[in-house]
Structure formats: C-alpha cells, structure tokens
C-alpha positions in Angstrom: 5.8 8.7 4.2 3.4 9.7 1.7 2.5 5.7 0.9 3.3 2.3 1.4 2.9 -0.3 -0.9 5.3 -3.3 -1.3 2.8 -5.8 -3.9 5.2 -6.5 -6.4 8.9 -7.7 -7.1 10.2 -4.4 -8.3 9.3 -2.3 -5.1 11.9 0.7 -4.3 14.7 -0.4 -2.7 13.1 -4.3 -2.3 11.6 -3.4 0.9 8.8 -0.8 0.1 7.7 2.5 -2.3 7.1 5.3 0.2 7.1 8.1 -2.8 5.6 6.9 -5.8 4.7 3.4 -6.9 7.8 2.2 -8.9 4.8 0.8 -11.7 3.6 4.5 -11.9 1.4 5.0 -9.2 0.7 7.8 -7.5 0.5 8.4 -4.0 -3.7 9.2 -3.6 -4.1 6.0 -6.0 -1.8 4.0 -3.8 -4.1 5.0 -0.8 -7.7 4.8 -2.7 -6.4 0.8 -3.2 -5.8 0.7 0.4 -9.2 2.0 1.4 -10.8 0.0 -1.4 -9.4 -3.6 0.8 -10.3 -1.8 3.8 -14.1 -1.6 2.6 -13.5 -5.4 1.3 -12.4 -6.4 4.7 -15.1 -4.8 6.4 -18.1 -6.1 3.7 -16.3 -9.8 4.7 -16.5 -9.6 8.6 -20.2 -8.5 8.3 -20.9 -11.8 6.0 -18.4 -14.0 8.0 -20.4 -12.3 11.4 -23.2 -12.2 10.1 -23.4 -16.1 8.9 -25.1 -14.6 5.8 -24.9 -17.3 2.8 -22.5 -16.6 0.6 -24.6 -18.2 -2.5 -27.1 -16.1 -2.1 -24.5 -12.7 -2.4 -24.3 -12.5 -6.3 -23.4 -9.2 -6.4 -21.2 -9.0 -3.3 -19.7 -11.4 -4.7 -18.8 -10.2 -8.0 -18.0 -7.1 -6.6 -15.4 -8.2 -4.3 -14.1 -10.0 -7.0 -13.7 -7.0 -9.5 -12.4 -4.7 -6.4 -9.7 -7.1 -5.3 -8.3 -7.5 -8.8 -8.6 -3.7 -9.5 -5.4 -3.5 -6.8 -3.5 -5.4 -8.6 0.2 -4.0 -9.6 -0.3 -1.9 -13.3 -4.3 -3.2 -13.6 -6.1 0.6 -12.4 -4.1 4.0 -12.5 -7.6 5.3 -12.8 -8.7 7.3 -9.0 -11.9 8.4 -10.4 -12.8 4.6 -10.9 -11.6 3.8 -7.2 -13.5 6.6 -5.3 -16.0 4.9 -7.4 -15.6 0.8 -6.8 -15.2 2.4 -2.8 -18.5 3.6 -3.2 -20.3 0.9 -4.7 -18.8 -1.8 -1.6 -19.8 0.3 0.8 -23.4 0.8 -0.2 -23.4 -3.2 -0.8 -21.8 -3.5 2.8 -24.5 -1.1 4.1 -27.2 -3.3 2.7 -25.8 -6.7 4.0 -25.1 -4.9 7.6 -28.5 -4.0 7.5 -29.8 -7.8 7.3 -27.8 -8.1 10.7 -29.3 -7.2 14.6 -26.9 -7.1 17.9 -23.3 -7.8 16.3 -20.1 -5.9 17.7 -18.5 -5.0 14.2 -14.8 -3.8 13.4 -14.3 0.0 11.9 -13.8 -1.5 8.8 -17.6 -2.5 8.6 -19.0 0.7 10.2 -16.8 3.9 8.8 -18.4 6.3 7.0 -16.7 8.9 3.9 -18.6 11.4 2.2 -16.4 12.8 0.2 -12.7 12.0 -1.6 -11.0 14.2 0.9 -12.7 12.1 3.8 -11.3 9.2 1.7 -7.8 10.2 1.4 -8.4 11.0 5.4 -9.1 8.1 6.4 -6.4 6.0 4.1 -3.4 6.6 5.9 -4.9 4.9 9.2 -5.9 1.8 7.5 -2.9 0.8 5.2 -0.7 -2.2 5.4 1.8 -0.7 8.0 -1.4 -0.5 10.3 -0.9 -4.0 11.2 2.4 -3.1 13.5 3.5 -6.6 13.9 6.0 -7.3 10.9 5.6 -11.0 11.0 1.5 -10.9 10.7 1.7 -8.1 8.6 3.8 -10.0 6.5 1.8 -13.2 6.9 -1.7 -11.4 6.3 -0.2 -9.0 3.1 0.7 -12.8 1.7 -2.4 -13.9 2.1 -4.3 -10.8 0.6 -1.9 -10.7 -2.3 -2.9 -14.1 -3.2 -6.8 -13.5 -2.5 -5.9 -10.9 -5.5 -4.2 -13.1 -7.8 -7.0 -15.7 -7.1 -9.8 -13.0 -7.9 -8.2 -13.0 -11.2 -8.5 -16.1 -12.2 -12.4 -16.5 -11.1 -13.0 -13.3 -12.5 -11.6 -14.7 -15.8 -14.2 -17.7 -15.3 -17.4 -16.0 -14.6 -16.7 -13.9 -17.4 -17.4 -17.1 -19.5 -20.1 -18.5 -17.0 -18.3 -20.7 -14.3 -18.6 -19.8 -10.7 -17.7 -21.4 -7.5 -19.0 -19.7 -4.5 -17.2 -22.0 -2.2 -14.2 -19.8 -3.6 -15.9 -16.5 -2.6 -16.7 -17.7 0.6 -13.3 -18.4 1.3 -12.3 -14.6 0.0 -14.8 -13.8 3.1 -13.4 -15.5 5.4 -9.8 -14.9 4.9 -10.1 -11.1 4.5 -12.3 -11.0 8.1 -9.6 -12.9 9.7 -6.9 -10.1 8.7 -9.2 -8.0 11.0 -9.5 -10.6 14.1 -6.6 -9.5 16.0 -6.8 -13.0 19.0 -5.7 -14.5 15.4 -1.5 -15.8 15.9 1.4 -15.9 13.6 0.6 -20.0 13.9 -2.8 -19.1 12.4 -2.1 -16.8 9.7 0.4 -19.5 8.3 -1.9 -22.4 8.7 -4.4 -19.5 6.4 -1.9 -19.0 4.0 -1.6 -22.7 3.0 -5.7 -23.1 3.1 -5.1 -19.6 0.8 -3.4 -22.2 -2.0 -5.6 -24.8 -1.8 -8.3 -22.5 -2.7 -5.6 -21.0 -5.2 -5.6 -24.7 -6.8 -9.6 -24.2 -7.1 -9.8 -20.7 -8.8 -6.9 -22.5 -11.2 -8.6 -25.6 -12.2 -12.0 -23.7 -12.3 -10.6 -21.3 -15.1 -8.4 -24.7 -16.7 -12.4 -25.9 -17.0 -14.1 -22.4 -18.3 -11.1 -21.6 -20.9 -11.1 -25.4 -22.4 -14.9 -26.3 -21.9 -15.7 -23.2 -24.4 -12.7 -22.7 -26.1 -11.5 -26.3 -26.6 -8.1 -27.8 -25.4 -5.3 -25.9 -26.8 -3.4 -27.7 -28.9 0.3 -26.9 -30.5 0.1 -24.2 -32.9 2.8 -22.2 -34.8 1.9 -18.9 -34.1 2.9 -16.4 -36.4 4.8 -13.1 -35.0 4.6 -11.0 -38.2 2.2 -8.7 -39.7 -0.3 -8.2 -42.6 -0.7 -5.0 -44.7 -4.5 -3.9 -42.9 -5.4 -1.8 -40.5 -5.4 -3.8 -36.6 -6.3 -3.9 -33.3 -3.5 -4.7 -30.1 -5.4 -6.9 -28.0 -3.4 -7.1 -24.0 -4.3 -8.8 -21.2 -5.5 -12.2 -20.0 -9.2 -12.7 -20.4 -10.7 -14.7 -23.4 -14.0 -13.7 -23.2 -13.1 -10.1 -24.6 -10.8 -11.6 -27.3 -14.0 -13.5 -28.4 -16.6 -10.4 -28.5 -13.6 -8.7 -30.5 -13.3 -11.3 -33.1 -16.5 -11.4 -33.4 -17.2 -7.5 -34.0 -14.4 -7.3 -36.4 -15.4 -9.9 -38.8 -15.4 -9.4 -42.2 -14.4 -5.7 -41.7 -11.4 -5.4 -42.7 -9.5 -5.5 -39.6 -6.9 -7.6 -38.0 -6.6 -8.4 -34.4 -3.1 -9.3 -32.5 -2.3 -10.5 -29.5 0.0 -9.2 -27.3 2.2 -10.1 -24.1 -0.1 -12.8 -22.1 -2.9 -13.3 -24.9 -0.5 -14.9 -26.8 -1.8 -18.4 -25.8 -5.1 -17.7 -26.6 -3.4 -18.8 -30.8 -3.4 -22.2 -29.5 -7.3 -23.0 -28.6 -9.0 -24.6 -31.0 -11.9 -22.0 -31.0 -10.0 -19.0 -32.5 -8.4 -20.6 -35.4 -11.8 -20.0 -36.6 -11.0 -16.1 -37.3 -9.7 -15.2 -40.5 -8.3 -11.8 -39.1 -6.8 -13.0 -35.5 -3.0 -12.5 -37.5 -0.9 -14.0 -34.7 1.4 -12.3 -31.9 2.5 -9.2 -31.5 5.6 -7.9 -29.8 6.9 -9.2 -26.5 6.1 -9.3 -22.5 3.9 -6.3 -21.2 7.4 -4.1 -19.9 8.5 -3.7 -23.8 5.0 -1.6 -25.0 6.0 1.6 -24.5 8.3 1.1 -27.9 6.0 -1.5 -29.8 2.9 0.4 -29.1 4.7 3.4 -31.3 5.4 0.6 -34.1 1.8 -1.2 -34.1 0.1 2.0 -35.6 -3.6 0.8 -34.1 -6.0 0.7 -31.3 -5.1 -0.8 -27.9 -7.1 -3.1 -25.8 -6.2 -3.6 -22.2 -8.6 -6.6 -20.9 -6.5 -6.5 -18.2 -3.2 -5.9 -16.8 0.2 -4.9 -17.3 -0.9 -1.5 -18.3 2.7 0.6 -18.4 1.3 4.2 -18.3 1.6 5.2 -21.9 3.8 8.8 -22.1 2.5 10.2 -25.1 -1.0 11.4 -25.5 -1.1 9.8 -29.0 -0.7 6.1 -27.3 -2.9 6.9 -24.5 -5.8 8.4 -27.4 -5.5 4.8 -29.1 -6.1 2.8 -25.8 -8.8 1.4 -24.4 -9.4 -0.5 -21.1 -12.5 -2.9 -19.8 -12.4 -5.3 -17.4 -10.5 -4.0 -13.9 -7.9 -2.6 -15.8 -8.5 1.2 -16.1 -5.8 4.7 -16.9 -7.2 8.1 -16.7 -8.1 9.7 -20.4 -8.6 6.2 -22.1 -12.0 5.3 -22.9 -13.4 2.3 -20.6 -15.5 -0.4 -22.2 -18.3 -1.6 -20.1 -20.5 -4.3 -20.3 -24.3 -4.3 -20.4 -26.1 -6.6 -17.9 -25.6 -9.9 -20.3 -21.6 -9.1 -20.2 -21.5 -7.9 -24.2 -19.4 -4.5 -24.8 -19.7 -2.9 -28.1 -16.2 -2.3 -29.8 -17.4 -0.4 -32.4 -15.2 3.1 -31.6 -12.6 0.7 -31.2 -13.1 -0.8 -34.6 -13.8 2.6 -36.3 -10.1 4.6 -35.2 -8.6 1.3 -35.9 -9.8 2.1 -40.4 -8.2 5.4 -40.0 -4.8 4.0 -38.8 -2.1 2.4 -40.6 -1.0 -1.4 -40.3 1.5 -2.1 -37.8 4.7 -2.3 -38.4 6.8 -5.1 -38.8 9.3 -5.9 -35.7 10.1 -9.6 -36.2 8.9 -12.6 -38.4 8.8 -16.0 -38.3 6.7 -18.1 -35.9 6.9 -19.3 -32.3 5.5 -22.4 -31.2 2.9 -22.7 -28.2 -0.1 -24.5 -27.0 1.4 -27.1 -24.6 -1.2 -27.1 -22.1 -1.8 -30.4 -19.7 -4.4 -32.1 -22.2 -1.9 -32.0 -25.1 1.4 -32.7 -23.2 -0.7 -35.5 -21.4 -1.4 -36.6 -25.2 2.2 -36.9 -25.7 2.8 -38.2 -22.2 4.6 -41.9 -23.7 6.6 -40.2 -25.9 7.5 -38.0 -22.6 7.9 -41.0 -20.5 10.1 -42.7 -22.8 12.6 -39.8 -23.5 13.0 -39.6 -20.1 13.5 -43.6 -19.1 15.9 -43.4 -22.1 17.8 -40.9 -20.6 17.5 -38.2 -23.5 15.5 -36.3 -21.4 17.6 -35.7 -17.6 15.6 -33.1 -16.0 12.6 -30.8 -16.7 13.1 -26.7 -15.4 9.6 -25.4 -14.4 10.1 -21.5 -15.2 6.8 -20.2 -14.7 5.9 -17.1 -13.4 6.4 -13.3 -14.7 8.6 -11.1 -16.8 9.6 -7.5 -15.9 11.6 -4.9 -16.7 14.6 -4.4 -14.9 18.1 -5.6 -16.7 18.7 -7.9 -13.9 16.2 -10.5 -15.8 18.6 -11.1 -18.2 19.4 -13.6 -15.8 16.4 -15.7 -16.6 17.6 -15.8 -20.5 21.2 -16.5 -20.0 20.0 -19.7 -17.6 17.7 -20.7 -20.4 20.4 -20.8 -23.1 22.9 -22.4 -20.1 21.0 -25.4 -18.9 22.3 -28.4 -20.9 20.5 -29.9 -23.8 19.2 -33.0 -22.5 16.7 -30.6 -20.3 13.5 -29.2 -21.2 11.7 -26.1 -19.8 8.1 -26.3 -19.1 6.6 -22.5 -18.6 3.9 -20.6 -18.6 3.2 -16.5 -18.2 5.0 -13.4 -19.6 8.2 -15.4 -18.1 8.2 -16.7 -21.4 9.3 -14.1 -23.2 13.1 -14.2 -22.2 13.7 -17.3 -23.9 10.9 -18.4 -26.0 12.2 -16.7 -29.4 15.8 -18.0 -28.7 15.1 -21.3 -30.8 16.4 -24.0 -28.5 15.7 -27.4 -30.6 13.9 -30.2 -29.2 14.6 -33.7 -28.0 13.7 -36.1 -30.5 10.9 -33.8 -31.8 9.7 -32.7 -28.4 10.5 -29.2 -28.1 13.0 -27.5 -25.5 10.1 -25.0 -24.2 7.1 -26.2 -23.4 4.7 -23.2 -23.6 1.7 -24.2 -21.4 0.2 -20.7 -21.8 -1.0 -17.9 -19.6 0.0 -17.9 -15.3 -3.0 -19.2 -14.3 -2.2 -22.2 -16.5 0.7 -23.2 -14.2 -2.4 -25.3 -13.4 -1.2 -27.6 -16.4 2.1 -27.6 -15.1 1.0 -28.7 -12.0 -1.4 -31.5 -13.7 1.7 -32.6 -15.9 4.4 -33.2 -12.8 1.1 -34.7 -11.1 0.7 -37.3 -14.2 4.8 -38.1 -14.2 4.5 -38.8 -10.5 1.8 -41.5 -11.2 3.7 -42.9 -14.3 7.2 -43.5 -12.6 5.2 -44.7 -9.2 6.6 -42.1 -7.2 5.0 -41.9 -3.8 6.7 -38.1 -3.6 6.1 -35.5 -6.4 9.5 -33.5 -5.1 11.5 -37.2 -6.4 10.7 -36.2 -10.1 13.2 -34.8 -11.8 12.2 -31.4 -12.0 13.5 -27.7 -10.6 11.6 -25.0 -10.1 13.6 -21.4 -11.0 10.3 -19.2 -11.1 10.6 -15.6 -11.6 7.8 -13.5 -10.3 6.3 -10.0 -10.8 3.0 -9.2 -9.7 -0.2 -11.2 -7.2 -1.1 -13.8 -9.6 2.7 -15.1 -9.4 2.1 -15.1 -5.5 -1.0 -17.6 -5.5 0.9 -19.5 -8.1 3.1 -20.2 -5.3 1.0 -20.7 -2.6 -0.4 -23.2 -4.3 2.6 -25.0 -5.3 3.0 -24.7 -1.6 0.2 -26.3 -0.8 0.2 -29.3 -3.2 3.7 -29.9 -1.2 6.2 -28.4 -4.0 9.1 -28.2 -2.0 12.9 -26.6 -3.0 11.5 -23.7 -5.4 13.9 -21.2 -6.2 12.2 -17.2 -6.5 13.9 -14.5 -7.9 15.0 -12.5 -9.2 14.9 -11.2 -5.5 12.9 -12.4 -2.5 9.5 -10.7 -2.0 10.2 -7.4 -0.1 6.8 -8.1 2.1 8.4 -11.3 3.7 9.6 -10.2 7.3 12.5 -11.9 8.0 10.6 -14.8 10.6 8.4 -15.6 7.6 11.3 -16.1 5.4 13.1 -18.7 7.5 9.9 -20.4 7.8 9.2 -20.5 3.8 12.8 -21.5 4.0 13.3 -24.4 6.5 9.1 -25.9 5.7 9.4 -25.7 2.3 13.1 -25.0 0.8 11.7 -22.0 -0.9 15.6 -19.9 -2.0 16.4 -17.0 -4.1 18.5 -17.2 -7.3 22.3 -16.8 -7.7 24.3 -16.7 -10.7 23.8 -18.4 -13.9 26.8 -20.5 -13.7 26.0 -21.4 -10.0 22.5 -22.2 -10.3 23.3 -24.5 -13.9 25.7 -26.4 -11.7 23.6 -26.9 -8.8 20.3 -27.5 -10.5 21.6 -29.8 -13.4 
C-alpha cells in the first residue's frame, strides 16, 4: 500500500486509508507525518535516556509540541512545511544527543536524511504498521493520538503564557516507551490511562489560561447574522490569534466572525469589548466549502479543520498560522514575542464585499463550569424536583458523513425533561434546532470548545458532591459522544481515567482499536457504539 493512516473516525472502509487520506491527504504527506513522530520518538528516548531535564528544554519542548499537533487530521496539507518541522527536530535531537556519552540509542534517535527523497525512503519502514503486533500497535497509536490531542491544548496555553513542563515530560516519556519493545500489552494499557490523567492536566491548564486572561465566559446571545462591511472568517481554536486580530482591525472598518469552533470565544467576557467581532458565522468545519463561497472575505485558519478549499479563489483568501498549514495560502508567523502582523489580511479583506447572509437570529452559548456552577441550585433543584430526569453529555466532534444525522435526530428524540450538556463542533447538529428550556434553564448547555469537556467534567464532578454520591457513574447522566479527530481521543481517555464508565462512541468504533483492545475498553469501562435513534432513546432515557 502506498500509506497507512487510520487517526480519525472517517478512515476508508473504518479500518484504514491505504490510497489517499479520506480528509485529503496525500500519500508523501501521510508519510512526512509518519517520519515527523518518528523524529519525535527518537528526540524523546534521548531525553528519557539521557535523564536530561525536561525544564530546562524550552525549545524541545515547544517544538515537540507544534510537531505533534501539525499531524493532526485536516491541521497541515502543507509537505514543504513538514520536510521542514523534520528538519528542525532533528537538528534539536542532534544537539540534545550531543549532551549524552555511552548510551545504546534506538534508530529513531540516530538516522540520518539528507534529502526529501531520503525522507520519503525511509517513511515506509517507520509507520504505524511497523509495530506488527495489532494489540500494541493499537494500544501505542491510542496513546500517540492522545499525546496529539493533548499538544493541542497546551499549545493553546503557551500561546497565552501558561506552561506545564510536567506535561512535556510526560510527552517524553510516553513517546520513548512506544520505542521500548520489553514493554507488554499490560503496560501500554496501564500508559494509556496515565495518558488521561495527563489529558485532565493539558485540559484544566488551558480551562486556567483561557479564563485567567479572557475572563469566565458567561451566557451570551450570539448573533449568526451579518453586517453590511467588509470581514474577516476567523477558524480554529486558539484565542490568542482571535485577540491580535481584534486588535489589528480596530477602528478600520472591518468586521471579524467566527466560525465552526471559535464560536465560544462570543461568550468571554474580554471580547465583548470589540465593536467589530459581529457574531458567528456558518456552521461546523465540514460545511466551508459552500459558506466560504457565501462569506465574500479573508480566511483565517488558527488551526484545524482545514477542508482543502477547491477553487483557487477560496484558497487565495485563506490564510493559516499556528500548526495548521495548505500549500499556496500565505502562513502567518510569529516574531520571537508571539505577535503576527495581519495587515495583508486586513488589506484583501477592504477590497471584498460583506458576507452574505445565510441565517439570522441568535444562538445562545457560554455555559462553561464557572457559570453553570453559578446556577448550580437552580440545577440542583430542577433535578430533586423531578423537572429535570437525566442530563445527555454529547461532547465531542462533528463530521461530514450523512450518517451523523443520527446525532440530530437523538437530539430532537430524547424527551423533554432532559438536558444536553456539550461542547465542540458536535454542537452544530442540534444547537440551532431551538429546543426550549426547563424552567428557564436551557435544553443545550453549550460549554464551548472540546477542550472545554473540562467544564463538563468539573460540572458532573460538582453534582456528585451535591447529591453525596460516593460514585460519579450514579448521576444521572449518559454519555452519547460522537468523535472525529485526536483531541476527541484524549477527551476520552480522560473520561477514562477520571472513572467515566458506560460511554457510548459513534458514530462508529475507532478503526485503530484491534479487536483485544476493544473488549478490554468494553468489559473495564462499558465503552459501546451507537445504534438507532429509537433504540438508544429507549435505552438511555
């Protein structure tokens, strides 16, 4: 086969792409992300080795960081910037290998490439069918889809100022241990658990860098129509860009949306500031291709879902930063304080027209843990009173396959004495479909972005203590999570780890679980797929 990559929910055939990368990838990308771990695993089992301190790596480990998240599914279509990030690791794992005397090192910290050919070489001999073991390659593909999804979220933090090395140091060590091969099946599981605890810390560190410079978000009507200026489309999940783009565009004229998972970024206190930040627009990250033709204006990609655009008009007005990237769109980088100047951004933007208007009205959001905590006796009471039965966590992602209708017929099925707590793109398939509330507390609680299933996880944590419940599985909540991409997969290892038992996945099972690994997620920890609407209403209500 010409690749192997099976990352996210929507992999051919739900076992594997082998051709091209359902998402768009192509096969030399999908092994330039393969070599790019392979040079992360190898940088780790020289600092793991070589008990180097991991405090004292700052750029190792920011790098790592940027790499990891690169390889996440629709983040980096661009192979220039891989043979690039490969580059830079393995000069940085040069330089730490060089601080090291008399250590036996794997391949992975010793190879040499001098060229791309030599990369795409060595790529196929390296990839995740290397490890031929299904159950440990399933086990150690779990655990480096998470380490993705987690260096995410911290790079989302440091990009406001909040570090945790500790977290880094775990990255080390769990990437090293995919390379120790006296490591068993018993091992990798008892890694995957420690993988989301430390998903738990790269969530609450971002909960503290989002709220302690943005404020608590609070609820907030945000506005899904449009103004007659020009505007900027701003994707993607990291604050800190929205912020430097606010700022630039002030008091010139032009408007900035949000779109797919910025929405939440409405609901902190801190924006509300900006005249021109207009609202929301458009839907969950699978519908640009149609709204980007309808918004008229610039795109910014902070970070992923990046749907490779198939015009060259769309992919002229989009822009990337971050680790998101797309061959023949301009790439914002940062100077050495972490500004980026948006000024060509900001200049196309005054020759297009205002977008177009798609829908109107308002949604409401900004249920995070501080403001559903504020409301936590009206919450108590509703449910001691019985007008509130059960509570339907249905986190996760959205995606584009028809199939996920699924998750917007259960929505509008469940009965109406049941609320939904959510947070990510997920949203999107029933948050427009105006549900009502329970004595004024709304049917969907909107908690924000993924990483924010954090706040989920603080709410159930907050009900367990108020009803005395020595169990947080004896509250009465279901989980029916749909997932997509990484960041969905250390969402779940940490629900795993805090002790979240009986979740349901869909809308299918992830295609890298080898069917030992299943039955253990399955007997341990109740984990199930999804079946029909009318089944799953009857068995989960």
């Amino acid at each position: 086969m010409s690749m192997f990559c099976f990352q996210c929910q929507e992999t051919a055939k739900g076992t594997g792409c082998e051709i091209r990368g359902v998402c768009g990838k192509v096969e030399d990308l999908a092994k330039l992300q393969d070599l790019l771990i392979y040079t992360l695993k190898g940088i780790s089992e020289v600092v793991i080795k070589g008990k180097l301190e991991v405090k004292n790596l700052k750029k190792a480990n920011h790098q790592v960081m940027k790499s990891m998240f690169m390889t996440i599914t629709n983040a980096n279509f661009d192979e220039s910037a891989f043979e690039k990030q490969i580059e830079i690791m393995l000069s940085i794992r040069d330089e730490l290998r060089a601080t090291t005397s008399g250590i036996d090192f794997h391949d992975a910290a010793v190879f040499e490439v001098k060229s791309r050919e030599s990369m795409l070489e060595k790529a196929p001999y390296i990839g995740v069918l290397a490890t031929e073991n299904e159950d440990l390659r399933s086990l150690q593909q779990m655990i480096i889809y998470g380490l993705k999804g987690m260096s995410a979220y911290t790079e989302h933090a440091l990009n406001i100022g909040k570090e945790n090395t500790d977290i880094s140091a775990f990255i080390y060590e769990a990437l090293a241990a995919t390379l120790d091969d006296t490591l068993s099946v018993d091992d990798f599981v008892a890694l995957t658990l420690k993988t989301g605890e430390y998903g738990v810390k790269a969530m609450a560190l971002l909960d503290e860098a989002n709220t302690s410079k943005y404020g608590n978000p609070e609820i907030t009507e945000v506005n899904i129509g449009v103004r007659n200026k020009p505007a900027i489309l701003i994707s993607g999940h990291d604050l800190k860009d929205l912020e430097q783009l606010l700022d630039q565009t002030k008091d010139t004229g032009v408007d900035v949306y949000t779109h797919s998972e910025m929405l939440p970024a409405n609901s902190y206190p801190f924006f509300k500031k900006y005249d021109n930040l207009v609202g929301n627009y458009g839907n969950a990250w699978w519908k640009q291709l149609e709204e980007f033709k309808t918004f008229k204006g610039p795109i910014v990609f902070s970070t992923n879902c990046i749907v490779p655009p198939k015009s060259e008009e769309i992919r002229n007005r989009i822009f990337t930063t971050n680790a998101a990237g797309y061959p023949g769109c301009v790439y914002i980088e940062a100077d050495e304080y972490g500004k980026k100047d948006y000024s060509q951004v900001i200049a196309l933007a005054k020759t297009l027209p205002a977008p177009e208007e798609i829908e109107t009205g308002s949604i409401v959001a900004g249920f995070a843990h501080n403001q559903v905590l504020a409301l936590a006796d009206k919450v108590v009471d509703a449910v001691k009173s019985g007008a509130i039965k059960k509570f339907f966590v249905m986190g996760g992602c959205d995606g584009r396959m028809p199939y996920r209708k699924y998750y917007t017929e259960f929505a509008q099925s469940i009965p109406k004495d049941t609320v939904i707590l959510t947070a990510g793109c997920a949203k999107y398939r029933y948050n427009k479909l105006g549900l009502g509330d329970i004595g004024g507390i709304p049917r969907v609680l909107d908690a924000g972005q993924c990483n924010d299933s954090y706040s989920i996880v603080l709410i159930a944590l907050k009900l367990q203590e108020v009803f005395g419940l020595d169990d947080i599985n004896k509250l009465p909540i279901v989980y029916n999570i749909a997932w997509y991409e990484q960041k969905a997969v250390i969402v779940l290892l940490s629900l795993l780890y805090l002790g979240v038992k009986n979740i349901h996945l869909g809308p299918s099972l992830p295609g890298f679980l080898s069917p030992n690994v299943a039955k253990v997620l399955i007997e341990k920890f109740g984990i199930s797929g999804i079946g029909t609407v009318d089944d799953d209403v009857k068995i989960f209500a």
